[in-house]
mmCIF file as gemmi writes it, N, C-alpha and C atoms, coordinates in Angstrom:
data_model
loop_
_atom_site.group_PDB
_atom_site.id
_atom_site.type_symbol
_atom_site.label_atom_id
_atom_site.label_alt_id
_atom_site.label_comp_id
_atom_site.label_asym_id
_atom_site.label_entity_id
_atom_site.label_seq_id
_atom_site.pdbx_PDB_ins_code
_atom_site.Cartn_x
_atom_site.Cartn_y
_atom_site.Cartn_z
_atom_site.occupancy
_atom_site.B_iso_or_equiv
_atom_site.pdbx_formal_charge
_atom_site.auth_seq_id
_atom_site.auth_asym_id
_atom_site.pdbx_PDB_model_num
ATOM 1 N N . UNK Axp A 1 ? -4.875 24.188 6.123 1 0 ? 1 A 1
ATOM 2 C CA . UNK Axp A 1 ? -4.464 22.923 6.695 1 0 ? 1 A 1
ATOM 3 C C . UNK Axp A 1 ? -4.898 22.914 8.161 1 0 ? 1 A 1
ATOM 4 N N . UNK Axp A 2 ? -5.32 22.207 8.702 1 0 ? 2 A 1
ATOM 5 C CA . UNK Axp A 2 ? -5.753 21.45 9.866 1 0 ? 2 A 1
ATOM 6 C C . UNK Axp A 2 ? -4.571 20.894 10.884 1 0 ? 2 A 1
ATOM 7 N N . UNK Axp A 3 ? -4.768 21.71 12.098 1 0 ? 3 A 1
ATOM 8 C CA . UNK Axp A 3 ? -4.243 21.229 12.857 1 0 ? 3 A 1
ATOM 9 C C . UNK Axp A 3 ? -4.529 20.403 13.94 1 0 ? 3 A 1
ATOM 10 N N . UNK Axp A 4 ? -3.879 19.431 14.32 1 0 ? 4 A 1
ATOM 11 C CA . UNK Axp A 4 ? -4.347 17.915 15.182 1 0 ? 4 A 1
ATOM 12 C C . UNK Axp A 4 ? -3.451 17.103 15.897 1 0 ? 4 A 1
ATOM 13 N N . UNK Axp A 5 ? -3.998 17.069 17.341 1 0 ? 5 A 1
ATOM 14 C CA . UNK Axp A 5 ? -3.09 16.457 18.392 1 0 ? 5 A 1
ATOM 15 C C . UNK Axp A 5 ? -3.209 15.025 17.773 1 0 ? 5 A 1
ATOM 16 N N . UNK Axp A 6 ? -2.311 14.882 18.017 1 0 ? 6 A 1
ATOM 17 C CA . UNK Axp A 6 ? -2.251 12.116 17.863 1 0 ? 6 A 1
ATOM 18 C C . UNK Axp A 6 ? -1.288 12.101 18.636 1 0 ? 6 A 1
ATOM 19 N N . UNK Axp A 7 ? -1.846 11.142 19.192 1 0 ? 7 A 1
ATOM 20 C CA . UNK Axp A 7 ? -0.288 10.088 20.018 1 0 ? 7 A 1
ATOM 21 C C . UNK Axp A 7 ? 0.487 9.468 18.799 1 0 ? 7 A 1
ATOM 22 N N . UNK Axp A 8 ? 1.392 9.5 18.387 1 0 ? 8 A 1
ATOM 23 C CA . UNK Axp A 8 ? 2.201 8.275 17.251 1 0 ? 8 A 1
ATOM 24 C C . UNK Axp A 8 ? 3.149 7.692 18.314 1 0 ? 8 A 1
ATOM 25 N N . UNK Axp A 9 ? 3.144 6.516 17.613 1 0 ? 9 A 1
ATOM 26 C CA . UNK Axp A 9 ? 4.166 5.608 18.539 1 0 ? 9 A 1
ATOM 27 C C . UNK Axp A 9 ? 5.667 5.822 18.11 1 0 ? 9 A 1
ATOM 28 N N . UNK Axp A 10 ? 6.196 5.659 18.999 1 0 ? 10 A 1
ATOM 29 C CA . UNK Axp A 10 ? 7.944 6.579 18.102 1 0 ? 10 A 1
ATOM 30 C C . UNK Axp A 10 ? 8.032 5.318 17.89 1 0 ? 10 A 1
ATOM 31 N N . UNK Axp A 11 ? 8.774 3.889 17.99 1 0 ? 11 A 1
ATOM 32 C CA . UNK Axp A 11 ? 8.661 3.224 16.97 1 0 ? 11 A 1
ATOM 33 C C . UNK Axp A 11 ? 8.355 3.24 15.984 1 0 ? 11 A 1
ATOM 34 N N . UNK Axp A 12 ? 7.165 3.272 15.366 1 0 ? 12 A 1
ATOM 35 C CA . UNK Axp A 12 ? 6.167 3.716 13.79 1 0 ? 12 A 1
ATOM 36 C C . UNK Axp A 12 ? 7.17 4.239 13.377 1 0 ? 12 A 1
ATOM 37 N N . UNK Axp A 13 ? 7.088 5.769 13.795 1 0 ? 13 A 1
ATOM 38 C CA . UNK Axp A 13 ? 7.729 7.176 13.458 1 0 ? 13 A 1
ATOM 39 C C . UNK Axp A 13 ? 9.439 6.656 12.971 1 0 ? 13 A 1
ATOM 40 N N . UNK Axp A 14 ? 10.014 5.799 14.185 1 0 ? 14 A 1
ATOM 41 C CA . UNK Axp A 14 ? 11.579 5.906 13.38 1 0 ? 14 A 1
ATOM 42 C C . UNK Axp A 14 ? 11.566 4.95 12.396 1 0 ? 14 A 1
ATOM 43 N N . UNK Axp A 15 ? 10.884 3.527 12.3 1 0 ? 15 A 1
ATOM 44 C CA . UNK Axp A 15 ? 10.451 2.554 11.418 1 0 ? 15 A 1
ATOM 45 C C . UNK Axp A 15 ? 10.615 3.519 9.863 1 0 ? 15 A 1
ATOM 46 N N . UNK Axp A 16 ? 9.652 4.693 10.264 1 0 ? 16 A 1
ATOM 47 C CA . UNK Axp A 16 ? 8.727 5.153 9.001 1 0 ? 16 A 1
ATOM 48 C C . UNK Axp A 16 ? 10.094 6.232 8.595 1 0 ? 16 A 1
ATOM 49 N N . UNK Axp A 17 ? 10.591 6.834 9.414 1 0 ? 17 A 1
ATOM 50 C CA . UNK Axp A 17 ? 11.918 7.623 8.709 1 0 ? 17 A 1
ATOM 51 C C . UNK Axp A 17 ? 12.996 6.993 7.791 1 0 ? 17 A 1
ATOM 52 N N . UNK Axp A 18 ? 13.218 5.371 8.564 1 0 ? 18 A 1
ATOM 53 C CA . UNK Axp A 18 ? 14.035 5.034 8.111 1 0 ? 18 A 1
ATOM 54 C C . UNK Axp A 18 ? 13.956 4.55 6.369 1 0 ? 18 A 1
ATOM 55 N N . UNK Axp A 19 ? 12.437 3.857 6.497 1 0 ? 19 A 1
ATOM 56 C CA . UNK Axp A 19 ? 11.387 3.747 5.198 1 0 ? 19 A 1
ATOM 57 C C . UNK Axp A 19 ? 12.11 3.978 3.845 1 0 ? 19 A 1
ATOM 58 N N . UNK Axp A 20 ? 11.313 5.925 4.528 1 0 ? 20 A 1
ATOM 59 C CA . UNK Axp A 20 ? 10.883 6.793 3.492 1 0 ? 20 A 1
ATOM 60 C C . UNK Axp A 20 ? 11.885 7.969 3.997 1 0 ? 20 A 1
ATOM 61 N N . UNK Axp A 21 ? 12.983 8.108 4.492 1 0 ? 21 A 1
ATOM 62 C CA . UNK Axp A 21 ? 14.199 8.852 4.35 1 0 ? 21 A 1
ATOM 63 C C . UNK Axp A 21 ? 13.369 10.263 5.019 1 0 ? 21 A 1
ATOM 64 N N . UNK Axp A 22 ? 12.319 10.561 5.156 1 0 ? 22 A 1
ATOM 65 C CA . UNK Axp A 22 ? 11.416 11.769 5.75 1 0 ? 22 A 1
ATOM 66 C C . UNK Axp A 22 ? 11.64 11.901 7.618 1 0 ? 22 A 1
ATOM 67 N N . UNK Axp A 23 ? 11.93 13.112 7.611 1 0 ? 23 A 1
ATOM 68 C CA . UNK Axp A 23 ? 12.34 13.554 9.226 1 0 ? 23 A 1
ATOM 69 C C . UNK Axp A 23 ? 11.563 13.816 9.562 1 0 ? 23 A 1
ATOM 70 N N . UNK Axp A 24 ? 10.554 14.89 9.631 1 0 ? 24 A 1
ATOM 71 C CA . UNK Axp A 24 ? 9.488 15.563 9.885 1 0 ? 24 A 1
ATOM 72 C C . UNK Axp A 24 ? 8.486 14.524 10.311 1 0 ? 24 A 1
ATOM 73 N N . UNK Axp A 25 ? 7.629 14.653 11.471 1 0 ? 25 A 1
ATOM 74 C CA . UNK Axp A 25 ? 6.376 13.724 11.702 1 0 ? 25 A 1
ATOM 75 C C . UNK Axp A 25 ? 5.393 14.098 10.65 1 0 ? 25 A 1
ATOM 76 N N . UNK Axp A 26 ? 5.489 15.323 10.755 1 0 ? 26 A 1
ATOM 77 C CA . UNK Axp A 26 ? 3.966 15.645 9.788 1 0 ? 26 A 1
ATOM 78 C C . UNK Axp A 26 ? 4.211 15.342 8.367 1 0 ? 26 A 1
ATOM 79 N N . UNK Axp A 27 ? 5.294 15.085 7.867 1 0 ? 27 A 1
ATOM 80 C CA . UNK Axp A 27 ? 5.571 14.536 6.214 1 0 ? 27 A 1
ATOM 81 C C . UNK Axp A 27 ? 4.928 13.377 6.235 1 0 ? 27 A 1
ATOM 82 N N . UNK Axp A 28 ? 6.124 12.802 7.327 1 0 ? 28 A 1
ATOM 83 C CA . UNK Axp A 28 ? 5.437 10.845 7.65 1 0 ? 28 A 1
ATOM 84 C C . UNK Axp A 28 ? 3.921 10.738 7.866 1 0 ? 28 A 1
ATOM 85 N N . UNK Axp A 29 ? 3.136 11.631 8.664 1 0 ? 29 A 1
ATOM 86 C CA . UNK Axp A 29 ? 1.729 11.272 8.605 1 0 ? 29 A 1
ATOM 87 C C . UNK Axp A 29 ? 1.358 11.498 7.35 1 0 ? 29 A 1
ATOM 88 N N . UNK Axp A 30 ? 1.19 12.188 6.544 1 0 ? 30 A 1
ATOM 89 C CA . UNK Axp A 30 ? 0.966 12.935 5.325 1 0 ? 30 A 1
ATOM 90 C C . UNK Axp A 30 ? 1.173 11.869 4.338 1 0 ? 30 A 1
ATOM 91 N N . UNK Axp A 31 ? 2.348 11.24 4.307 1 0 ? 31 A 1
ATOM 92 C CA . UNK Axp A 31 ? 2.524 10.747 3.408 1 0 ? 31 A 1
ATOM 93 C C . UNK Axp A 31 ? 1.614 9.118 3.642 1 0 ? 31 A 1
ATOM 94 N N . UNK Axp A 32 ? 1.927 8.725 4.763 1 0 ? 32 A 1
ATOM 95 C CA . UNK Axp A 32 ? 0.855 7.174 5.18 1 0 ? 32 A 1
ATOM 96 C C . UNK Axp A 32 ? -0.611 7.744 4.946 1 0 ? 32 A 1
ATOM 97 N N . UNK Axp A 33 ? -0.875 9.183 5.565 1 0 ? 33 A 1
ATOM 98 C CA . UNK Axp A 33 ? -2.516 8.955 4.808 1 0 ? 33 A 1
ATOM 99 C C . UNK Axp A 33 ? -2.664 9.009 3.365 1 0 ? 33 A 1
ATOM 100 N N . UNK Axp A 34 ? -1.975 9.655 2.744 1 0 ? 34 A 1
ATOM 101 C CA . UNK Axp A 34 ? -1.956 9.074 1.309 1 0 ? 34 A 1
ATOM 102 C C . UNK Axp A 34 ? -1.747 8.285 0.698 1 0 ? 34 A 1
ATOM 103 N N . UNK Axp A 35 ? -0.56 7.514 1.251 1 0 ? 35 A 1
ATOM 104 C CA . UNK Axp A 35 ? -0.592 5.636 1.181 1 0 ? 35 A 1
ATOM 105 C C . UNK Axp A 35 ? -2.157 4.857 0.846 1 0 ? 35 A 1
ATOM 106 N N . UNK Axp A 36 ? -2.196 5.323 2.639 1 0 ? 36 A 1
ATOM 107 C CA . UNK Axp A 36 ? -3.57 4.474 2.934 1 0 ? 36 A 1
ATOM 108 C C . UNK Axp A 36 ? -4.908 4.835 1.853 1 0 ? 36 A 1
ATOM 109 N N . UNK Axp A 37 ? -4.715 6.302 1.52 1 0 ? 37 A 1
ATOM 110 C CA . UNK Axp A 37 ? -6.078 6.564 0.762 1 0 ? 37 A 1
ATOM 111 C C . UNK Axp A 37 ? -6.082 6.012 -1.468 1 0 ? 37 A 1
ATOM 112 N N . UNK Axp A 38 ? -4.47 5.979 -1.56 1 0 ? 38 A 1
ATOM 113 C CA . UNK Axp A 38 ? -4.486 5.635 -3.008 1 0 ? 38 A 1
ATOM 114 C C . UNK Axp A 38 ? -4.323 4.108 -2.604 1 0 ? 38 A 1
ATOM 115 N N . UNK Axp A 39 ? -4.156 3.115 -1.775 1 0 ? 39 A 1
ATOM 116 C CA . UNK Axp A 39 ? -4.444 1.725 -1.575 1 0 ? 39 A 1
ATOM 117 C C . UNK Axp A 39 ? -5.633 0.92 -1.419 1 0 ? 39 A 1
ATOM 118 N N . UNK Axp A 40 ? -6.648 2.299 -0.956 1 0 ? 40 A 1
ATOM 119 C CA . UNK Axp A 40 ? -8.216 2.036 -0.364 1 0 ? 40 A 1
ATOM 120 C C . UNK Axp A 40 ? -8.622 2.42 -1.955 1 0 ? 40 A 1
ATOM 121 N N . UNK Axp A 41 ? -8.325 3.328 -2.492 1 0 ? 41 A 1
ATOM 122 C CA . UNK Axp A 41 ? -9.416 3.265 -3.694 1 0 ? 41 A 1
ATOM 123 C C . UNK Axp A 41 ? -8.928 2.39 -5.285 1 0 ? 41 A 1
ATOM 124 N N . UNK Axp A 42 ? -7.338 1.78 -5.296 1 0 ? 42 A 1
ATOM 125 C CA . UNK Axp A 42 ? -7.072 0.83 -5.947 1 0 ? 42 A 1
ATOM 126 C C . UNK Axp A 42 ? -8.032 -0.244 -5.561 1 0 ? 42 A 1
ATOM 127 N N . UNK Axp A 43 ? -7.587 -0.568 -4.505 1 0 ? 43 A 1
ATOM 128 C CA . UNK Axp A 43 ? -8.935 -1.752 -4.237 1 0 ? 43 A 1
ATOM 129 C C . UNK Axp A 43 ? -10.186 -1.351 -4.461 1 0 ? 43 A 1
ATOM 130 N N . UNK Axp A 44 ? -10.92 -0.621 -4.251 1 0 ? 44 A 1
ATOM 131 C CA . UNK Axp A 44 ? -11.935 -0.504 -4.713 1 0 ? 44 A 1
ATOM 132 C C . UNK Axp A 44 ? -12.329 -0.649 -6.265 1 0 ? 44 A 1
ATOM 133 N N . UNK Axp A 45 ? -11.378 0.01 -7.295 1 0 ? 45 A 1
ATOM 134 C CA . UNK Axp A 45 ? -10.98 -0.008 -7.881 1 0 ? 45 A 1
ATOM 135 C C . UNK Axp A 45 ? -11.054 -1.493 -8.924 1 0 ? 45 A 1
ATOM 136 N N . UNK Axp A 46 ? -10.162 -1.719 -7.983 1 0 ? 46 A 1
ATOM 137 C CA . UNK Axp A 46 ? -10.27 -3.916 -8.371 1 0 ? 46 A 1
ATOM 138 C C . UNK Axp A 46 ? -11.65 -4.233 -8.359 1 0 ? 46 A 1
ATOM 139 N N . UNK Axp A 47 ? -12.087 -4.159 -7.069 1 0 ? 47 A 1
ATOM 140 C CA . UNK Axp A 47 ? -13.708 -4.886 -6.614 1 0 ? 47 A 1
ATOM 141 C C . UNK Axp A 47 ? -14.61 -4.198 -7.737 1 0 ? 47 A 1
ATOM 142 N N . UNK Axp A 48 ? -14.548 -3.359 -8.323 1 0 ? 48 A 1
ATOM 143 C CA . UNK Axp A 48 ? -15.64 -3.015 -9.249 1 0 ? 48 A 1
ATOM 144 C C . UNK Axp A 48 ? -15.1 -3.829 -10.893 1 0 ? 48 A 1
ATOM 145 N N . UNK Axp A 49 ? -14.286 -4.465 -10.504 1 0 ? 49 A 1
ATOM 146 C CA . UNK Axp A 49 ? -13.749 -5.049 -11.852 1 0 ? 49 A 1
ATOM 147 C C . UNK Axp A 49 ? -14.606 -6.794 -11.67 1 0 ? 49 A 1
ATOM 148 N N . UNK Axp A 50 ? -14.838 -7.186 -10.493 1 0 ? 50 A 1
ATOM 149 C CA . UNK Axp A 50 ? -15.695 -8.41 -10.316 1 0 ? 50 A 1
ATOM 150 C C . UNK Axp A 50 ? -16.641 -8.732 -11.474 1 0 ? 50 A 1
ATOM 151 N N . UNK Axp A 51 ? -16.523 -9.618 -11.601 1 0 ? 51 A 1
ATOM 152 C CA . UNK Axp A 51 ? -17.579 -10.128 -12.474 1 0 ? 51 A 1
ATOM 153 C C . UNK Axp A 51 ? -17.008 -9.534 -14.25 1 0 ? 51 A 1
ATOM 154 N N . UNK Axp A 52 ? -16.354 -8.998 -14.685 1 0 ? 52 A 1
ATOM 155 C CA . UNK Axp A 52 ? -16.027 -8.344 -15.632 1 0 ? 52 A 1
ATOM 156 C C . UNK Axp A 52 ? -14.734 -8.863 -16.676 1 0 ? 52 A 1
ATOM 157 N N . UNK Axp A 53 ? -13.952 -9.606 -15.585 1 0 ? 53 A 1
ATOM 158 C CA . UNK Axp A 53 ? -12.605 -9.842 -16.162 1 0 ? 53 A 1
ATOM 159 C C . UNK Axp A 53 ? -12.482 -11.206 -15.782 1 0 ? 53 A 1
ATOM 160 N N . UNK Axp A 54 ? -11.973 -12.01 -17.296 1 0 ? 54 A 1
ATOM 161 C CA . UNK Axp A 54 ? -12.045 -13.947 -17.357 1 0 ? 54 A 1
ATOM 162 C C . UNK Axp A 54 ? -10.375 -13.64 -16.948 1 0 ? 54 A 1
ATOM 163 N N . UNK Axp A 55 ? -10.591 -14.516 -16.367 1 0 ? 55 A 1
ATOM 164 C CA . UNK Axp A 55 ? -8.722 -15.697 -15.91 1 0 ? 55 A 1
ATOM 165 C C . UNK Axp A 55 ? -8.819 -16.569 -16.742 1 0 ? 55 A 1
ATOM 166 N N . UNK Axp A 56 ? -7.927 -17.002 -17.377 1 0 ? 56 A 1
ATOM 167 C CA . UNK Axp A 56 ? -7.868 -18.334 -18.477 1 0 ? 56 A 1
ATOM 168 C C . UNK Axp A 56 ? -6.482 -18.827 -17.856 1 0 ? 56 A 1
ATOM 169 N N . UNK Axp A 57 ? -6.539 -19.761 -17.559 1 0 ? 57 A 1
ATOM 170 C CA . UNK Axp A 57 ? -4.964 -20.326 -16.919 1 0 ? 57 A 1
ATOM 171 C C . UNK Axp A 57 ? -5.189 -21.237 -15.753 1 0 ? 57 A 1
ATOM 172 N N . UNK Axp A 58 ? -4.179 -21.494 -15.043 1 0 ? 58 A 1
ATOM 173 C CA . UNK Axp A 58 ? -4.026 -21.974 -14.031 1 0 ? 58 A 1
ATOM 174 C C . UNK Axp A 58 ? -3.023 -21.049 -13.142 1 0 ? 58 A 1
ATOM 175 N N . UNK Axp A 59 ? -3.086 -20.95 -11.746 1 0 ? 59 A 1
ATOM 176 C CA . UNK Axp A 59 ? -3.059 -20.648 -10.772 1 0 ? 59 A 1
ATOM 177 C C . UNK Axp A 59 ? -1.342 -20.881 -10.723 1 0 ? 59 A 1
ATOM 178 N N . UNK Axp A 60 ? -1.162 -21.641 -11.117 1 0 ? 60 A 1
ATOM 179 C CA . UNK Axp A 60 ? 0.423 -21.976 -11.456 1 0 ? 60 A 1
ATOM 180 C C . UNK Axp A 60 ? 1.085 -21.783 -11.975 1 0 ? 60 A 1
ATOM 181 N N . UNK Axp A 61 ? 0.646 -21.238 -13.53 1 0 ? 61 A 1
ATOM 182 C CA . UNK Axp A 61 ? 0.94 -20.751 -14.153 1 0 ? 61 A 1
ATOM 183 C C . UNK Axp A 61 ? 1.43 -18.997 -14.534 1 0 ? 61 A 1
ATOM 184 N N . UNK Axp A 62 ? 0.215 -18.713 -13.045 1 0 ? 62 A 1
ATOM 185 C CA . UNK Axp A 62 ? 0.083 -17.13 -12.454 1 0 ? 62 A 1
ATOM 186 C C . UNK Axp A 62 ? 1.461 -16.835 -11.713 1 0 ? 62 A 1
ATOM 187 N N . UNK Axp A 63 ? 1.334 -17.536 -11.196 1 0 ? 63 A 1
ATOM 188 C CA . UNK Axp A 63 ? 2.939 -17.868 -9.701 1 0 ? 63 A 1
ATOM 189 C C . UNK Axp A 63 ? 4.544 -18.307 -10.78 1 0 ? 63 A 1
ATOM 190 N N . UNK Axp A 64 ? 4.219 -18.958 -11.592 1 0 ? 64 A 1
ATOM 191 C CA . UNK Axp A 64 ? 5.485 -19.056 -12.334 1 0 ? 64 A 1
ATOM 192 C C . UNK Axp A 64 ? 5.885 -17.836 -13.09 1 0 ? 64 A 1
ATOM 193 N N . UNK Axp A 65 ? 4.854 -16.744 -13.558 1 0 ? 65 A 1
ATOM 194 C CA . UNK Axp A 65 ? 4.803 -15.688 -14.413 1 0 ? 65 A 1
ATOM 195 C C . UNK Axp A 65 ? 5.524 -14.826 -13.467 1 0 ? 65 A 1
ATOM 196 N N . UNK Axp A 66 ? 4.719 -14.578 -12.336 1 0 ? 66 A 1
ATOM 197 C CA . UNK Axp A 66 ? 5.202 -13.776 -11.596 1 0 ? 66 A 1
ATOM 198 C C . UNK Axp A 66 ? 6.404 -13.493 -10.718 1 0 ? 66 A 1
ATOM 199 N N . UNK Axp A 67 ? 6.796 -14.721 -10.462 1 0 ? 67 A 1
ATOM 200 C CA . UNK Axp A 67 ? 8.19 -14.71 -9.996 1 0 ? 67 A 1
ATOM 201 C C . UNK Axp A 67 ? 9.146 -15.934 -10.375 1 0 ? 67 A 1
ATOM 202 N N . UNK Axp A 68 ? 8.663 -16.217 -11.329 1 0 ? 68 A 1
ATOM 203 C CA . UNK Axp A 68 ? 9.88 -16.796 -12.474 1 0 ? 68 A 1
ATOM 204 C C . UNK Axp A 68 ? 9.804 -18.347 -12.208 1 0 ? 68 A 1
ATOM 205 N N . UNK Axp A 69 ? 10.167 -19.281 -13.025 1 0 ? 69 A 1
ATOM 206 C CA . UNK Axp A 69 ? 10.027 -20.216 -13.597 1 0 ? 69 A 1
ATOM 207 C C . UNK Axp A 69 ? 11.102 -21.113 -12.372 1 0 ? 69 A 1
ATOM 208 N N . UNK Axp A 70 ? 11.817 -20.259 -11.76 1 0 ? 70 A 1
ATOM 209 C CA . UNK Axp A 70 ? 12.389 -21.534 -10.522 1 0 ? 70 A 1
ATOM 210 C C . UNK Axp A 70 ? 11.441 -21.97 -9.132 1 0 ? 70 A 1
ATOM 211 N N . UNK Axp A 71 ? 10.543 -21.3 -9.332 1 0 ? 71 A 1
ATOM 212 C CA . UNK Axp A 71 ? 9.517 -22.097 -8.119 1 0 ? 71 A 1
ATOM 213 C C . UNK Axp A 71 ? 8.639 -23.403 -8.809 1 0 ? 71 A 1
């Protein structure tokens, strides 16, 4: 493992304790770069699905599915 000076902003840091219940800075970094890296390759993920996958519906029909029939 690699060791490495960063400034973190203590804001972030207590934001991010309060979160994810984690004390330690180096958990909290640890755990946001892994955030960040399984969020970067879902999307990617998606974008290679372009062109591949039909929508049949309406847009309204998407939004009523998803959070229920009182909007």
């Amino acid at each position: 493992m690699a060791r490495t000076v960063v400034d973190l902003r203590d804001d972030l840091i207590a934001r991010a304790r309060r979160v994810t219940g984690l004390k330690r800075k180096v958990d909290i970094v640890n755990a946001a770069l892994e955030a960040f890296v399984d969020q970067h390759e879902a999307y990617r993920a998606i974008l290679r699905l372009r062109g591949r996958v039909r929508f049949r519906g309406t847009s309204g029909a998407l939004l009523r599915e998803r959070h229920g029939a009182h909007r």
